[in-house]
C-alpha positions in Angstrom: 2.0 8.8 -8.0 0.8 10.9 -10.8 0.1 14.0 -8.6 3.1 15.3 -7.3 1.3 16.9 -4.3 -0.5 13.6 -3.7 3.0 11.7 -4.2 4.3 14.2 -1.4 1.4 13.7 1.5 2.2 10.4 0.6 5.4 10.1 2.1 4.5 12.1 4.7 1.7 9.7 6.1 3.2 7.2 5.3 6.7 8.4 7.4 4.1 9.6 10.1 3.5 5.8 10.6 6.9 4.9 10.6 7.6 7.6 13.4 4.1 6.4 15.7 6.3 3.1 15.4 3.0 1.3 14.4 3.5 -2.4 14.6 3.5 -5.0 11.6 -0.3 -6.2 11.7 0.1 -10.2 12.0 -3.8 -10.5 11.2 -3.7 -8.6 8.1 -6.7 -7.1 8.8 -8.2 -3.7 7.8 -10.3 -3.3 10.4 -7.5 -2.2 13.5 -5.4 0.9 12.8 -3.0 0.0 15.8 -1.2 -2.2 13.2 0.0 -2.4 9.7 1.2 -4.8 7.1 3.1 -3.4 4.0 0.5 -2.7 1.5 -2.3 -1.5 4.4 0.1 1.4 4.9 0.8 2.2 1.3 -2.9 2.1 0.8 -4.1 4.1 3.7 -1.0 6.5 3.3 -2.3 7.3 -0.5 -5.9 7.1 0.8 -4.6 10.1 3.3 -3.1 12.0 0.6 -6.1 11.8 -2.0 -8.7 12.1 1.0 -10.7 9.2 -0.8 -10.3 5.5 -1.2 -7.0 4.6 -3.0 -8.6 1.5 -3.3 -12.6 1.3 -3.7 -12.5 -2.6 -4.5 -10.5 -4.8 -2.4 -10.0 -8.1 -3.1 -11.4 -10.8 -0.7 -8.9 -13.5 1.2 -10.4 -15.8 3.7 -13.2 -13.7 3.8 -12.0 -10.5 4.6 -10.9 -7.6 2.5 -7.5 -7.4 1.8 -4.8 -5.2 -0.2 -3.0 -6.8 -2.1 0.4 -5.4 -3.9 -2.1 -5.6 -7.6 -4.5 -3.6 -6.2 -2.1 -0.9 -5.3 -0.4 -1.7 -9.1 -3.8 -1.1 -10.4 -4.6 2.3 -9.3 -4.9 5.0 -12.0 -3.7 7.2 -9.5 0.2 5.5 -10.0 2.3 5.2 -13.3 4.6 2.3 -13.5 8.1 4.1 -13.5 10.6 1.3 -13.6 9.5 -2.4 -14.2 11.9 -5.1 -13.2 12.2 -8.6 -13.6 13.7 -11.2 -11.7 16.5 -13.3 -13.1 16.5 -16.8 -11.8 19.5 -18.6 -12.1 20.0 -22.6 -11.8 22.1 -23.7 -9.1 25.7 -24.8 -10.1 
């Protein structure tokens, strides 16, 4: 994050959610906080931290609002720090 404060309470949610052992979210929905997936966490763990929506337009999957790992990419509230790519190699 670009905020190092922000970047901080960040973490902190975010490990807060780790400690509550909050379970992967199989529905990947938005709407239960009793479960998580990966970016759900990330983005309500930034929203904590800025105390606004990290994310104010959410793409729609199967008619629901979703984050996706873009959306999060996307935020002028991050700057890219490393960017990797994959190397695929052919099979011998």
């Amino acid at each position: 994050m670009k905020d190092p404060a922000a970047a901080q309470a960040t973490a902190a949610a975010a490990r807060s959610f780790a400690a509550a052992r909050i379970p992967f979210d199989t529905e990947f929905s938005l709407q239960s906080r009793d479960s998580l997936y990966c970016t759900e966490m990330v983005w309500r763990a930034m929203s904590a931290a800025l105390h606004r929506d990290a994310v104010p337009r959410k793409h729609v999957e199967y008619g629901r609002a979703a984050i996706r790992l873009s959306d999060l990419e996307s935020s002028p509230d991050l700057e890219l720090v490393v960017q990797a790519r994959a190397v695929v190699t052919a099979p011998l």
